[in-house]
PyMOL Python script that loads the backbone (N, CA, C, O; Angstrom):
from pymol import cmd

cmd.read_pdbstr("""\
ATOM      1  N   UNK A   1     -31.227  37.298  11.691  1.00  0.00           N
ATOM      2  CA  UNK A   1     -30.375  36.314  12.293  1.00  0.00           C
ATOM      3  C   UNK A   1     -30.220  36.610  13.783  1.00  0.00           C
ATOM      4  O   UNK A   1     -29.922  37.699  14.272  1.00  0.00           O
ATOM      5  N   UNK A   2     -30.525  35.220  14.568  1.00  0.00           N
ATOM      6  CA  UNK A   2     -30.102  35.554  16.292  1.00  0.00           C
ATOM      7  C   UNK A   2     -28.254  36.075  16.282  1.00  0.00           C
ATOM      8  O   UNK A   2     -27.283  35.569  15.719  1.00  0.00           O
ATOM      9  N   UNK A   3     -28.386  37.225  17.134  1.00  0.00           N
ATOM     10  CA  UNK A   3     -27.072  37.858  17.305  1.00  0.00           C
ATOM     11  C   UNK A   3     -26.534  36.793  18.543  1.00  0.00           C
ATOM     12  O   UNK A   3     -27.286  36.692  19.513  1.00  0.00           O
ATOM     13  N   UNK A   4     -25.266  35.998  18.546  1.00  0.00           N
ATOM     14  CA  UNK A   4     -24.271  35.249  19.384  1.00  0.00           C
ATOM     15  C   UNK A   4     -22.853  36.200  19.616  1.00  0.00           C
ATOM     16  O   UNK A   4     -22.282  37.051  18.933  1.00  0.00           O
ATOM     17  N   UNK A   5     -22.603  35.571  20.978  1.00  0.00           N
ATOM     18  CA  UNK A   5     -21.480  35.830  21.459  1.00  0.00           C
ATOM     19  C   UNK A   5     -20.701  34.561  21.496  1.00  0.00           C
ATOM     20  O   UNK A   5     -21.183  33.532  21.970  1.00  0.00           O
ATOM     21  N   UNK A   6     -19.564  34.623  21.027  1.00  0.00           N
ATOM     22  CA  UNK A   6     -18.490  32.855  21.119  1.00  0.00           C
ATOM     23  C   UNK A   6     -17.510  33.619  21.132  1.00  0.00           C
ATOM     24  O   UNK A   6     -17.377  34.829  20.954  1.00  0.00           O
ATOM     25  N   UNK A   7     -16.399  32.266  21.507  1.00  0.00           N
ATOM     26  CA  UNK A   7     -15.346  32.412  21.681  1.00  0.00           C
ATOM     27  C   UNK A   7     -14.425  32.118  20.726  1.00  0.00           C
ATOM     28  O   UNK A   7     -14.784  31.139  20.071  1.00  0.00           O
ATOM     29  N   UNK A   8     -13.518  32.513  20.427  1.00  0.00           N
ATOM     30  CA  UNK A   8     -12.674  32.041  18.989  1.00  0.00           C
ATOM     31  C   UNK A   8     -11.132  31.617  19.736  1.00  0.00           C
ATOM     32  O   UNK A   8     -10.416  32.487  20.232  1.00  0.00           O
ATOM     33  N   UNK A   9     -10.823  30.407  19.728  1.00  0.00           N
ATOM     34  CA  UNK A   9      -9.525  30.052  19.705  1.00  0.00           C
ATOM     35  C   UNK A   9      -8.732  29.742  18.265  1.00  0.00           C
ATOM     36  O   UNK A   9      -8.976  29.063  17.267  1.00  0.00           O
ATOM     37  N   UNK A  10      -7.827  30.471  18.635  1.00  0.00           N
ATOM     38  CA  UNK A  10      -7.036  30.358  17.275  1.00  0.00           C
ATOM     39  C   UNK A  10      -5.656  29.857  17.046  1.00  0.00           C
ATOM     40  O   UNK A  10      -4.863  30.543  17.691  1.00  0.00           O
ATOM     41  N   UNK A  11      -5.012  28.811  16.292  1.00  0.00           N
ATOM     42  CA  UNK A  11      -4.087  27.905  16.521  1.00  0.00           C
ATOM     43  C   UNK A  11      -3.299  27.752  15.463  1.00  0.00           C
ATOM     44  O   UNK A  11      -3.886  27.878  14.388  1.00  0.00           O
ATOM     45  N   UNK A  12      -2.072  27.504  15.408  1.00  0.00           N
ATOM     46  CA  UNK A  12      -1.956  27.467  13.968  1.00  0.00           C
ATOM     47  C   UNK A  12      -1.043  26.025  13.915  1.00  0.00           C
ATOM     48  O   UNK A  12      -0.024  25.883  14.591  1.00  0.00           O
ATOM     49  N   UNK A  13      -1.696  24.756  12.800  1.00  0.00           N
ATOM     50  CA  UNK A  13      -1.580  23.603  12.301  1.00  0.00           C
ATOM     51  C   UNK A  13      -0.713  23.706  10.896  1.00  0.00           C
ATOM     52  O   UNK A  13      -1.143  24.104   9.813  1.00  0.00           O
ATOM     53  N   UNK A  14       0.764  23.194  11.232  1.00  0.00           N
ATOM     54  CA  UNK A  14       1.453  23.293   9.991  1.00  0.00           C
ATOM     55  C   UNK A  14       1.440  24.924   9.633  1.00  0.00           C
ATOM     56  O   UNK A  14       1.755  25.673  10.557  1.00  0.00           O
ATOM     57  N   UNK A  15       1.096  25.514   8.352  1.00  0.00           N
ATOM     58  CA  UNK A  15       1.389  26.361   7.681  1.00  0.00           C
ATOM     59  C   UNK A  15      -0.082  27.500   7.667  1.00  0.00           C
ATOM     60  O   UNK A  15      -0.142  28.701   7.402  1.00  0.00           O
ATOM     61  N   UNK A  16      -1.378  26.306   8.158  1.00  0.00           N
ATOM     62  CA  UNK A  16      -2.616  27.197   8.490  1.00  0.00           C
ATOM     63  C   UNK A  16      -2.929  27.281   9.751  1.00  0.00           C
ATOM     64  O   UNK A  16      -2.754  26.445  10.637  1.00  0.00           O
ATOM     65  N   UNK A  17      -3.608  28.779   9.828  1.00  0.00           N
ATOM     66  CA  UNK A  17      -4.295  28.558  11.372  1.00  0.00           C
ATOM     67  C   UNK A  17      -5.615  28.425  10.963  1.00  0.00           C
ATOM     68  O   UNK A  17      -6.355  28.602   9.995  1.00  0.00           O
ATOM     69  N   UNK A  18      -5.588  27.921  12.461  1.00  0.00           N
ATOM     70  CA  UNK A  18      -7.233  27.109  12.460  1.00  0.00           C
ATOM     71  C   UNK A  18      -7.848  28.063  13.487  1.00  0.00           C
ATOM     72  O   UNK A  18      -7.275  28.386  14.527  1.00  0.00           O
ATOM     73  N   UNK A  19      -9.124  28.510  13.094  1.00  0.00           N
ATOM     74  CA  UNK A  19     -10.618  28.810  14.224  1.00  0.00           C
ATOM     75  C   UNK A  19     -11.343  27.986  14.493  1.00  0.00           C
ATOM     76  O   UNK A  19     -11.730  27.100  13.731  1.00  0.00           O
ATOM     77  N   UNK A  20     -11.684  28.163  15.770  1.00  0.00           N
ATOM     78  CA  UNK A  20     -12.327  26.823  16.911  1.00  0.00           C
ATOM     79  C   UNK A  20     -13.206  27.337  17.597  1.00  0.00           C
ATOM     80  O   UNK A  20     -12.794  27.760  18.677  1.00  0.00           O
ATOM     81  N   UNK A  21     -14.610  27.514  17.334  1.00  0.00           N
ATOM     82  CA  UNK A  21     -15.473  27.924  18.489  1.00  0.00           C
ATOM     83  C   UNK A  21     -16.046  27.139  19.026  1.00  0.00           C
ATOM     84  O   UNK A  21     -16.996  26.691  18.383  1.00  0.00           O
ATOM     85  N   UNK A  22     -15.743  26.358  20.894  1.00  0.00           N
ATOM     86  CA  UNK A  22     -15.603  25.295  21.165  1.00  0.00           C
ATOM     87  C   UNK A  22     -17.198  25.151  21.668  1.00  0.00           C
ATOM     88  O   UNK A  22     -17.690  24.026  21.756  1.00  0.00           O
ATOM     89  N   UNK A  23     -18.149  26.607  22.065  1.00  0.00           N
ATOM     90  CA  UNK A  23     -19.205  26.246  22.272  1.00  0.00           C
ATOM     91  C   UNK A  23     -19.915  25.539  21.287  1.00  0.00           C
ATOM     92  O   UNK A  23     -20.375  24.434  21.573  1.00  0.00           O
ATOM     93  N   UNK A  24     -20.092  26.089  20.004  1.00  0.00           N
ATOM     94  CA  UNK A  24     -20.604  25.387  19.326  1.00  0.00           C
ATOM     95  C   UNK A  24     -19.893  24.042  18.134  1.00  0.00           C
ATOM     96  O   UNK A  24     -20.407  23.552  17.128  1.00  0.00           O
ATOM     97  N   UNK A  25     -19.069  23.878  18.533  1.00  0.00           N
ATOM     98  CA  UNK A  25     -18.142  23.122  17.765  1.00  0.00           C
ATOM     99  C   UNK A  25     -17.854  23.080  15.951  1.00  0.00           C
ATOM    100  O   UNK A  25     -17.771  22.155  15.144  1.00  0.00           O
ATOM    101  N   UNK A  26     -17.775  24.369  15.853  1.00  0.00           N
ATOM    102  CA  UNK A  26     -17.199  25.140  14.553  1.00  0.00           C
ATOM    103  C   UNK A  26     -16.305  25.466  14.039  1.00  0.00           C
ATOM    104  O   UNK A  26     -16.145  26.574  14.550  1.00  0.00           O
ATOM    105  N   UNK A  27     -15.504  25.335  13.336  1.00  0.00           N
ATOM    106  CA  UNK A  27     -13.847  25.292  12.880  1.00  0.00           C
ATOM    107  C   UNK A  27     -13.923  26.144  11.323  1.00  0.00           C
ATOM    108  O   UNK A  27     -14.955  26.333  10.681  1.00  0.00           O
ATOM    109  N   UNK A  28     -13.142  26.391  11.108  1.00  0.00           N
ATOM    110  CA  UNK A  28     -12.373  27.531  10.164  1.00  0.00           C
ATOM    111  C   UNK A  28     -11.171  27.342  10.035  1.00  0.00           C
ATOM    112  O   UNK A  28     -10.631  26.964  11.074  1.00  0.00           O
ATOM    113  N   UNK A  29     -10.225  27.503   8.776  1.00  0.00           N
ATOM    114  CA  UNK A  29      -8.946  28.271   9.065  1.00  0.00           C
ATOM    115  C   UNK A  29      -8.975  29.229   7.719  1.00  0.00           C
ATOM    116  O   UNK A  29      -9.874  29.515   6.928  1.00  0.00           O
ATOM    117  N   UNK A  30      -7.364  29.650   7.837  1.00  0.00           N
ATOM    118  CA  UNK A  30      -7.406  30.389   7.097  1.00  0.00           C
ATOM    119  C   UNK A  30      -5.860  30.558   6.814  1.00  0.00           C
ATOM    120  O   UNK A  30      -5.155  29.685   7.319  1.00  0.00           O
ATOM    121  N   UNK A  31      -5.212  31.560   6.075  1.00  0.00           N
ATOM    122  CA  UNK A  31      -3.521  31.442   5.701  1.00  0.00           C
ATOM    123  C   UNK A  31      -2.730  32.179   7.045  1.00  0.00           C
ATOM    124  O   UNK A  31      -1.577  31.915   7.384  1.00  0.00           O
ATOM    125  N   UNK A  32      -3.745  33.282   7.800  1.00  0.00           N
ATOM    126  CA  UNK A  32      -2.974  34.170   8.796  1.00  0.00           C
ATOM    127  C   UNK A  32      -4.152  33.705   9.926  1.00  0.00           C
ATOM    128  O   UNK A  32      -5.020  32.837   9.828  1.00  0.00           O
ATOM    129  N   UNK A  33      -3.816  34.672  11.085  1.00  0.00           N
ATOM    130  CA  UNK A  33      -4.630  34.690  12.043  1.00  0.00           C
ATOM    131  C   UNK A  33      -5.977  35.432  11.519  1.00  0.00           C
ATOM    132  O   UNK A  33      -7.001  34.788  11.291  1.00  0.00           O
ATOM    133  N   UNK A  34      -5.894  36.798  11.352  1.00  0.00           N
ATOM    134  CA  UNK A  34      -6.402  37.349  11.119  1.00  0.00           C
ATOM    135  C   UNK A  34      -7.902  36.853   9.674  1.00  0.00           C
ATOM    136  O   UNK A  34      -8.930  37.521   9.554  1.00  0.00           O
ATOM    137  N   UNK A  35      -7.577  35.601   8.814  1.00  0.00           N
ATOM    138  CA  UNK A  35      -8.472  34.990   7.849  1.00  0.00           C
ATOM    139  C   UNK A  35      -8.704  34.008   9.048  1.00  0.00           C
ATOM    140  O   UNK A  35      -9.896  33.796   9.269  1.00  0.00           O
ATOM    141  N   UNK A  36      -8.105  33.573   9.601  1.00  0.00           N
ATOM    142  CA  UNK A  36      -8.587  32.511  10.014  1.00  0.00           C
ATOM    143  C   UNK A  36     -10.176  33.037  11.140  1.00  0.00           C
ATOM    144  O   UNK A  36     -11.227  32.461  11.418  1.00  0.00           O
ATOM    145  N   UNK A  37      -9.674  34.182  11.447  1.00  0.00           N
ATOM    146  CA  UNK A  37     -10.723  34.724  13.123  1.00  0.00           C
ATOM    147  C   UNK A  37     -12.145  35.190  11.629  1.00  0.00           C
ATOM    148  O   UNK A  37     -13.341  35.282  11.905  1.00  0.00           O
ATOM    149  N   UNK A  38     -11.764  35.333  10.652  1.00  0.00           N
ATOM    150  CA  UNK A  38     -12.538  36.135   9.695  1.00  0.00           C
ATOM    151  C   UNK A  38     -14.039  35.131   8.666  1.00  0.00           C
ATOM    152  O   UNK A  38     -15.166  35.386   8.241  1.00  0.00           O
ATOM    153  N   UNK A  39     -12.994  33.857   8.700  1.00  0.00           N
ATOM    154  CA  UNK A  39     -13.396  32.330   7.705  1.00  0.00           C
ATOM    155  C   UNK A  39     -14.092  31.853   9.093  1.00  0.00           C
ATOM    156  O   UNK A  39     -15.025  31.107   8.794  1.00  0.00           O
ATOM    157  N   UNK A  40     -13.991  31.997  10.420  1.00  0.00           N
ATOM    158  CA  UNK A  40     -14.641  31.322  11.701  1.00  0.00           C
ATOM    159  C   UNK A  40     -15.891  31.945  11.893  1.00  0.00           C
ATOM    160  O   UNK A  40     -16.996  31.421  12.042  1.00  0.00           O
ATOM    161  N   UNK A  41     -15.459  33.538  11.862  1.00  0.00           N
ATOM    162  CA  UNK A  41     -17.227  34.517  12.065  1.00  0.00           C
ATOM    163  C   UNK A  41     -18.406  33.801  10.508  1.00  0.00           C
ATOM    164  O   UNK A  41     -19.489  33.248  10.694  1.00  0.00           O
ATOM    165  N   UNK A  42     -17.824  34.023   9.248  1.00  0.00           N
ATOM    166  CA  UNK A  42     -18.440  33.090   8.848  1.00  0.00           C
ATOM    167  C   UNK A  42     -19.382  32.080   9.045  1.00  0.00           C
ATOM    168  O   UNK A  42     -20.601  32.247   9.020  1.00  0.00           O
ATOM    169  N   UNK A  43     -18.679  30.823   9.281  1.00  0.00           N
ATOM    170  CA  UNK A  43     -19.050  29.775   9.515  1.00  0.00           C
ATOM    171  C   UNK A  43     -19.733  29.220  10.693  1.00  0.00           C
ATOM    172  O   UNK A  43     -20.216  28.089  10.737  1.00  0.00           O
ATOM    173  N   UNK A  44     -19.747  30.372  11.963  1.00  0.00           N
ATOM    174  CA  UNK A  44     -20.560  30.204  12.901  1.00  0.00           C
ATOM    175  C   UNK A  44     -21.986  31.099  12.316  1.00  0.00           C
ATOM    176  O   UNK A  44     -23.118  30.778  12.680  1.00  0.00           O
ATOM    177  N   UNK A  45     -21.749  32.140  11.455  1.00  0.00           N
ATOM    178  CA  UNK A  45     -22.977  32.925  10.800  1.00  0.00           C
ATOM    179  C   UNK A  45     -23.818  32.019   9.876  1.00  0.00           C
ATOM    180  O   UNK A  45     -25.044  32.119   9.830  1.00  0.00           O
ATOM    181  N   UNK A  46     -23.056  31.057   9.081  1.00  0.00           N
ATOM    182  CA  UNK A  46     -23.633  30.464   8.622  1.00  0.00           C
ATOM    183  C   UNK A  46     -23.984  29.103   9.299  1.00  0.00           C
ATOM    184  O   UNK A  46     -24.792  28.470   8.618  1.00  0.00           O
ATOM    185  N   UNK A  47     -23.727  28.678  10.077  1.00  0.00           N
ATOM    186  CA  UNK A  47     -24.794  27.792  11.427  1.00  0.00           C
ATOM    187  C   UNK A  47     -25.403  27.958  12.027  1.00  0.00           C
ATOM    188  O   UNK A  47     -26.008  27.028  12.560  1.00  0.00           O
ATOM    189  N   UNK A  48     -25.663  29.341  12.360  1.00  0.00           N
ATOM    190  CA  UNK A  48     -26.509  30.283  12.878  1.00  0.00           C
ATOM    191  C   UNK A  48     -27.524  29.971  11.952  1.00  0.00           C
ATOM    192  O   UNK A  48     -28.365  29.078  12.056  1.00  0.00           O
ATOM    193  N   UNK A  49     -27.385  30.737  11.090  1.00  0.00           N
ATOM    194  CA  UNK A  49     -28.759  30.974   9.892  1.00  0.00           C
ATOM    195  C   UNK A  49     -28.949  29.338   9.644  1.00  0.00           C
ATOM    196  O   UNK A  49     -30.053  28.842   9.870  1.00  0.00           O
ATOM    197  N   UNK A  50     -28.127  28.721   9.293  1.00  0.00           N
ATOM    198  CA  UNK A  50     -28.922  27.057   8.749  1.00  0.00           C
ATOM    199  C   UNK A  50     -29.977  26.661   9.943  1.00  0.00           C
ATOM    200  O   UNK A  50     -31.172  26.375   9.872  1.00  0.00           O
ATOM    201  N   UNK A  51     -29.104  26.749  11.045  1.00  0.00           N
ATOM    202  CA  UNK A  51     -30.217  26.221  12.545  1.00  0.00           C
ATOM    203  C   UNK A  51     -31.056  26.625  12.719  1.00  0.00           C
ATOM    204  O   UNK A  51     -31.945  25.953  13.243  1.00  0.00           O
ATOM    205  N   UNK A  52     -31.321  28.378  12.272  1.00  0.00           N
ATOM    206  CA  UNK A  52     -32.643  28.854  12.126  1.00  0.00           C
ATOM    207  C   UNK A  52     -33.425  28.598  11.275  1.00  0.00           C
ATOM    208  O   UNK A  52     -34.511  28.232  11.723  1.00  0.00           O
ATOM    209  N   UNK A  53     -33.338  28.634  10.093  1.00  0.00           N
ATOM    210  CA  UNK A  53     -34.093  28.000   9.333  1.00  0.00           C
ATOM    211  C   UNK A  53     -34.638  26.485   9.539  1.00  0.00           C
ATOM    212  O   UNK A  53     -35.862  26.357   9.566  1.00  0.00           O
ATOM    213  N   UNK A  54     -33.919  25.453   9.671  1.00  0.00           N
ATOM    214  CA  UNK A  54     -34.072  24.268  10.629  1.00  0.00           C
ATOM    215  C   UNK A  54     -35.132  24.275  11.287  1.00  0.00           C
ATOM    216  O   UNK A  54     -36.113  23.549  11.122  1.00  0.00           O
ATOM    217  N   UNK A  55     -34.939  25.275  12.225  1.00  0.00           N
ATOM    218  CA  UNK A  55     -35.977  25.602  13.709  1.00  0.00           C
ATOM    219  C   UNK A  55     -35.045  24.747  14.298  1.00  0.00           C
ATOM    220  O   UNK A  55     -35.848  24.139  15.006  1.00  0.00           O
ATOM    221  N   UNK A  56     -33.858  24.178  14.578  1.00  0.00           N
ATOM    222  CA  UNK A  56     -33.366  23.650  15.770  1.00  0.00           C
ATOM    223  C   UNK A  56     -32.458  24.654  16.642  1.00  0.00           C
ATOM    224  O   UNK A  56     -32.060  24.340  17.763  1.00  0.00           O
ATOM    225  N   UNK A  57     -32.099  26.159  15.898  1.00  0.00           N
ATOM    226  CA  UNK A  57     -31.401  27.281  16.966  1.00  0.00           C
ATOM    227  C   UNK A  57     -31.657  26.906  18.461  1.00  0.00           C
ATOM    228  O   UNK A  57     -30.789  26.473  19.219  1.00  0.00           O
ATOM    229  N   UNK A  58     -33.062  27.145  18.806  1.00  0.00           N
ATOM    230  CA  UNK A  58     -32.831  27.315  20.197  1.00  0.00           C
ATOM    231  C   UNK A  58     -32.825  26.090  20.857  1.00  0.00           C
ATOM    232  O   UNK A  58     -32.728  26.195  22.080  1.00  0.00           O
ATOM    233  N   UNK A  59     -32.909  24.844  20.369  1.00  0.00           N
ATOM    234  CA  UNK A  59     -32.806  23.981  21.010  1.00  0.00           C
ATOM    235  C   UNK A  59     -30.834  23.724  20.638  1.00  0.00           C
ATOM    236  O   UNK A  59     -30.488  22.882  21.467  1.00  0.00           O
ATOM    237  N   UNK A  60     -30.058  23.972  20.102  1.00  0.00           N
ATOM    238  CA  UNK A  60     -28.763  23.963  20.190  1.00  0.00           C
ATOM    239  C   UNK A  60     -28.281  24.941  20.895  1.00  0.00           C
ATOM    240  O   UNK A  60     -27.321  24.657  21.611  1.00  0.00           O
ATOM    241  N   UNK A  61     -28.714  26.150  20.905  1.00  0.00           N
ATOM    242  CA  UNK A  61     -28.501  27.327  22.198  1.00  0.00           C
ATOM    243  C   UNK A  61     -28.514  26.973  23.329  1.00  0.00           C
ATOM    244  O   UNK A  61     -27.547  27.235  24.044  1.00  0.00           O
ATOM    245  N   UNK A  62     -29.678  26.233  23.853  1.00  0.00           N
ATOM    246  CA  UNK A  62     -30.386  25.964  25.200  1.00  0.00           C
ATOM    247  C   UNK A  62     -28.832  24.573  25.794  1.00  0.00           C
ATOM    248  O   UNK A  62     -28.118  24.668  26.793  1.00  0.00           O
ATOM    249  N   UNK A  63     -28.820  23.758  25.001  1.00  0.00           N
ATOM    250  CA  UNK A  63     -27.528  22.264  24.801  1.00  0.00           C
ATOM    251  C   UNK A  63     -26.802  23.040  24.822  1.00  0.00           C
ATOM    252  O   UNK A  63     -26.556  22.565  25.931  1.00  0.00           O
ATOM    253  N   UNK A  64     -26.032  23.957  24.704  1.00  0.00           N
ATOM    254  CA  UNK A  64     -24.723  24.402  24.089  1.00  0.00           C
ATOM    255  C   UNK A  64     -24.469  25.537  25.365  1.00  0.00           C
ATOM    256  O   UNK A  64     -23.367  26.081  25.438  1.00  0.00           O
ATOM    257  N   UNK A  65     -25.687  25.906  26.494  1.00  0.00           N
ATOM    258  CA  UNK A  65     -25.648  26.888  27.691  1.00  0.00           C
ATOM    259  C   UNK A  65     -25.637  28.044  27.364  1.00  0.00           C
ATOM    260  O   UNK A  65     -25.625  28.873  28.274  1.00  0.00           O
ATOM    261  N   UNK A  66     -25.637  28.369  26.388  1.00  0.00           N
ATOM    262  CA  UNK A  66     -26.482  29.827  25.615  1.00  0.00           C
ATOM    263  C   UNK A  66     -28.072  30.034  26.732  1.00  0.00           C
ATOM    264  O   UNK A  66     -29.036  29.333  27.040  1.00  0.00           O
ATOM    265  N   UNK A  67     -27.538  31.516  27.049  1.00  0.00           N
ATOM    266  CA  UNK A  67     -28.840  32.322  27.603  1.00  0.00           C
ATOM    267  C   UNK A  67     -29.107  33.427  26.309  1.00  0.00           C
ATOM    268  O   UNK A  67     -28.378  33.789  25.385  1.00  0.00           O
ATOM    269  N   UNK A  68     -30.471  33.768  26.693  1.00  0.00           N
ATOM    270  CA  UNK A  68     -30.848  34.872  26.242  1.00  0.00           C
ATOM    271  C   UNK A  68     -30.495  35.994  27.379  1.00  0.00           C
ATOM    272  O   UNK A  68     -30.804  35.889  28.566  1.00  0.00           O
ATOM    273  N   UNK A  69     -29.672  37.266  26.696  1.00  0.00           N
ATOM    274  CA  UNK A  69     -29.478  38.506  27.695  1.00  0.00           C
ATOM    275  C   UNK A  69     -30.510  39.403  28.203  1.00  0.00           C
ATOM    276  O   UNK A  69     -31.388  39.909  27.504  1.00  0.00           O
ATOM    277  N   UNK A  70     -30.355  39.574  29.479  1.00  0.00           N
ATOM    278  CA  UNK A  70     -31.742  40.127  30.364  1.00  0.00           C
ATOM    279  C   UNK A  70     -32.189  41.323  30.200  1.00  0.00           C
ATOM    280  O   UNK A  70     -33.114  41.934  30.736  1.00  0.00           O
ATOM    281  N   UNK A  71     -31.005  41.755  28.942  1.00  0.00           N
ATOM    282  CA  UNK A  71     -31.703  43.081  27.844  1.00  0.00           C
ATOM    283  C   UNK A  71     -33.365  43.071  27.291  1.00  0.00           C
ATOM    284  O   UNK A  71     -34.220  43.950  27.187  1.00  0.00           O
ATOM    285  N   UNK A  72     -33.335  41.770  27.037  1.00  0.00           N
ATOM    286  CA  UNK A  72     -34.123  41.916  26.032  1.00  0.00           C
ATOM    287  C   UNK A  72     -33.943  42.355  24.402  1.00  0.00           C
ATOM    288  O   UNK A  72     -34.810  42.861  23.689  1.00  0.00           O
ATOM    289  N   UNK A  73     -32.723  42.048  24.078  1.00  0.00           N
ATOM    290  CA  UNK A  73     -32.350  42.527  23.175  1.00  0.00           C
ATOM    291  C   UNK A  73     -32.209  41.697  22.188  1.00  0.00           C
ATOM    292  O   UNK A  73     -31.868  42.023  21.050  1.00  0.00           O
ATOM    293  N   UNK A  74     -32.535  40.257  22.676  1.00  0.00           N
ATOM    294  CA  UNK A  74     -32.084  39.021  21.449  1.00  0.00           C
ATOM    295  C   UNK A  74     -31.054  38.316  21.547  1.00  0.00           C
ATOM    296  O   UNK A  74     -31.166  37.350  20.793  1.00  0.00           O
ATOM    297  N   UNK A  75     -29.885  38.310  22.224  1.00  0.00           N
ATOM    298  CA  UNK A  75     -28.861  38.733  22.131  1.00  0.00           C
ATOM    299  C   UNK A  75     -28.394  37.592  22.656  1.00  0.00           C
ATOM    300  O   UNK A  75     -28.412  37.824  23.864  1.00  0.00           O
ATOM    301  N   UNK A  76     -27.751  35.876  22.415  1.00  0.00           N
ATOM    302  CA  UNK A  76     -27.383  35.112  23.457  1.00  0.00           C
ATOM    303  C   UNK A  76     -25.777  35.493  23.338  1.00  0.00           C
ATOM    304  O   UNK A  76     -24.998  36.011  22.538  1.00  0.00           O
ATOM    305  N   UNK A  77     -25.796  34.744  24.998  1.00  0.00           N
ATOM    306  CA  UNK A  77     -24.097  34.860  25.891  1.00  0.00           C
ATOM    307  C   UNK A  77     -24.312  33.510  26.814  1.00  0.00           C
ATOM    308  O   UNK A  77     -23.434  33.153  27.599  1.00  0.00           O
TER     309      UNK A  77
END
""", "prot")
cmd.dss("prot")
cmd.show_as("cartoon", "prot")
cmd.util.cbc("prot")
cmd.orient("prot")
């Protein structure tokens, strides 16, 4: 799986909080903060892997302003 860096905003709606990773437009919640930041890594892991399989990853990376790091390591930011 391509290794990502995102951002997690975390909010809480009524009685759940919600995860929001606004680069890629991915949502989660969960009962605390802490499920919610947990149900978000998830669900960006698993859009990760679907897009790869797809073959559309790097063309949603590239849209979304995802670089590859000048490591060489794989690694988008």
């Amino acid at each position: 799986m391509t290794p990502i860096e995102f951002d997690a905003i975390i909010f809480q709606e009524g009685k759940a909080y919600v995860g929001h990773c606004p680069e890629l437009d991915v949502s989660s919640c969960g009962k605390d903060v802490g499920e919610a930041r947990r149900n978000l890594k998830t669900a960006v892991r698993l859009f990760v892997e679907e897009a790869e399989k797809l073959g559309t990853l790097e063309g949603i990376l590239k849209e979304t302003g995802y670089q590859q790091d000048s490591e060489g390591s794989g690694n988008y930011r």
